[in-house]
N, C-alpha and C positions, 0 to 999 in steps of 0.2 A: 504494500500500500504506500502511494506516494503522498506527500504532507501535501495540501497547495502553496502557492505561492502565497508568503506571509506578507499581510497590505500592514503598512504603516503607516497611513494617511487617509484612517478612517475618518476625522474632522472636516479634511480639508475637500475629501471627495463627497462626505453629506451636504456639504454647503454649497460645494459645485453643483449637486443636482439640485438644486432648488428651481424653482419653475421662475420666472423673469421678474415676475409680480414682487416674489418677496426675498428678492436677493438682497435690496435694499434696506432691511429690516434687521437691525443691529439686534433686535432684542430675541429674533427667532436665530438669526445665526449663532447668538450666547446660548442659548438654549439647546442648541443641534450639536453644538461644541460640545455642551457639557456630557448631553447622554453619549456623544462619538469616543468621548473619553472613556466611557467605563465600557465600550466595546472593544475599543484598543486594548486595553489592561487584557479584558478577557482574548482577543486575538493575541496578546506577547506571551499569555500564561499555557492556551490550548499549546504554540508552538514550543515552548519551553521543557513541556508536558513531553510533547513528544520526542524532542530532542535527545532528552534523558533516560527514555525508555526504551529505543531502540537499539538493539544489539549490541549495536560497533560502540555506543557512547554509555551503553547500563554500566552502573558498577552498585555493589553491595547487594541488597536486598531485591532491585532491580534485576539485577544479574541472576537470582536464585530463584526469580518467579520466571527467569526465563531458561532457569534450567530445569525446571520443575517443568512447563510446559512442554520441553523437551525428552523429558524422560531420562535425565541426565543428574547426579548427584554433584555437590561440590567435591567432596572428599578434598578438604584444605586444598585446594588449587586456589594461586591468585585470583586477581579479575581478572588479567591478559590472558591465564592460562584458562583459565575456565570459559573465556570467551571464545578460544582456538576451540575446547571440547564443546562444548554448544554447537558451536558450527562443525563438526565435525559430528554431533550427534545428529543434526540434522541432516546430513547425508546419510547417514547409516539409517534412520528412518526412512529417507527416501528411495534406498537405494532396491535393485531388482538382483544383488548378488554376484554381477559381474565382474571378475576381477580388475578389470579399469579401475572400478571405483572403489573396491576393498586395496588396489595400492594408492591411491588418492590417500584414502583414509588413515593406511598406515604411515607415509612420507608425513600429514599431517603433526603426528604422533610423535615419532620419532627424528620428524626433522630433517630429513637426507633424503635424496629422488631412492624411489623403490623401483624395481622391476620384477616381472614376476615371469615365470616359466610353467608352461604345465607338462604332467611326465604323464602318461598314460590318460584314458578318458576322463578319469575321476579325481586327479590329483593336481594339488596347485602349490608351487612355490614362492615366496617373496624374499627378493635379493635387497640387502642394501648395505653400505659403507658409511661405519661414523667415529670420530677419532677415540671414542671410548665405548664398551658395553651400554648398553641398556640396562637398568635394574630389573631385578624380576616383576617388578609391581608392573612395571611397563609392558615386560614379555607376556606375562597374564592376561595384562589386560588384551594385547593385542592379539589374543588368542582367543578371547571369549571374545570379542568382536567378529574374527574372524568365524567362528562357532555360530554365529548369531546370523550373518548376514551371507553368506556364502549358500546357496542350496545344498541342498537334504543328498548325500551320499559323495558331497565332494570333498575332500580334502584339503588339509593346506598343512605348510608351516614354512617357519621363517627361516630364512638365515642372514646371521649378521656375522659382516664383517670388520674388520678394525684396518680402517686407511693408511697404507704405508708398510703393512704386513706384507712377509716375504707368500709370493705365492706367482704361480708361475706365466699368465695371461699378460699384465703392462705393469707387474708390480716388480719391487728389488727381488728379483730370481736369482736365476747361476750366474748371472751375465755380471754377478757384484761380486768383489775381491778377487784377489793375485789370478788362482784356475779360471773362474771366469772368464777373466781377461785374455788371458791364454788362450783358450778354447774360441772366443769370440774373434782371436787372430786369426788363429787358424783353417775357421769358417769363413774369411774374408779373402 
């Protein structure tokens, strides 16, 4: 839902529509002025209203009726963070199970672009690099999401890895220290 556009010159536009006869009436334009004022108040207060309530801008008790709406607990997360899991709950509500959006969900989570692979009809992997582990509260969770939103007979799990770890695709492999070097002579 979009706000409208917020008017602030609710005084000056009642007094413009006045019909020709009684623009010239000091005492009707003090009058129109006054009630256009307690309309403005109420237009600066609906918009302020709404300013504060919506997702990107909630914090505190705002934020927790709007995780509650969402079906999402705080579990002591910040506001920032609790606002990244709201929106991230609302995808996993929305979602139809597709791995696209269960690695969306997870990269959310964990912060780092995910990939994912699938190995046989039923099974689904998710890849991702980040300069430390994940805690287990984390890998939990990302597992009972995964449980939750994936269809009925498919599989998953993750794998994480640690950036800058020896392994053998673009990472420090044999091709590092003295035999490395050697051997990469050799092949040239």
């Amino acid at each position: 839902m979009t706000m409208p556009a917020k008017i602030t010159d609710h005084a000056a536009q009642a007094v413009g529509n006045l019909l020709s006869q009684f623009r010239n009436s000091a005492r009707l334009q003090e009058l129109i002025s006054i009630f256009s004022a307690e309309i403005q108040s109420l237009e600066n207060l609906f918009h302020e209203l709404y300013d504060e309530c919506t997702l990107d801008t909630a914090v505190g008790v705002q934020l927790d009726i709007e995780g509650k709406i969402v079906g999402w607990p705080r579990m002591g997360l910040s506001d920032d963070d609790y606002r990244a899991m709201i929106k991230v709950a609302i995808v996993i509500n929305q979602t139809h199970g597709d791995a696209v959006t269960a690695t969306y969900i997870i990269s959310q989570i964990v912060g780092a672009p995910v990939h994912y692979r699938w190995s046989g009809m039923a099974h689904c992997s998710f890849e991702w690099e980040k300069s430390a582990h994940s805690s287990a509260d984390i890998q939990t969770l990302i597992q009972s999401i995964l449980d939750k939103i994936l269809a009925a007979g498919v599989s998953a799990h993750c794998v994480e890895g640690i950036t800058d770890s020896f392994r053998f695709d673009n990472g420090p492999g044999f091709d590092q220290g003295k035999l490395g070097k050697l051997i990469a002579q050799i092949g040239d």
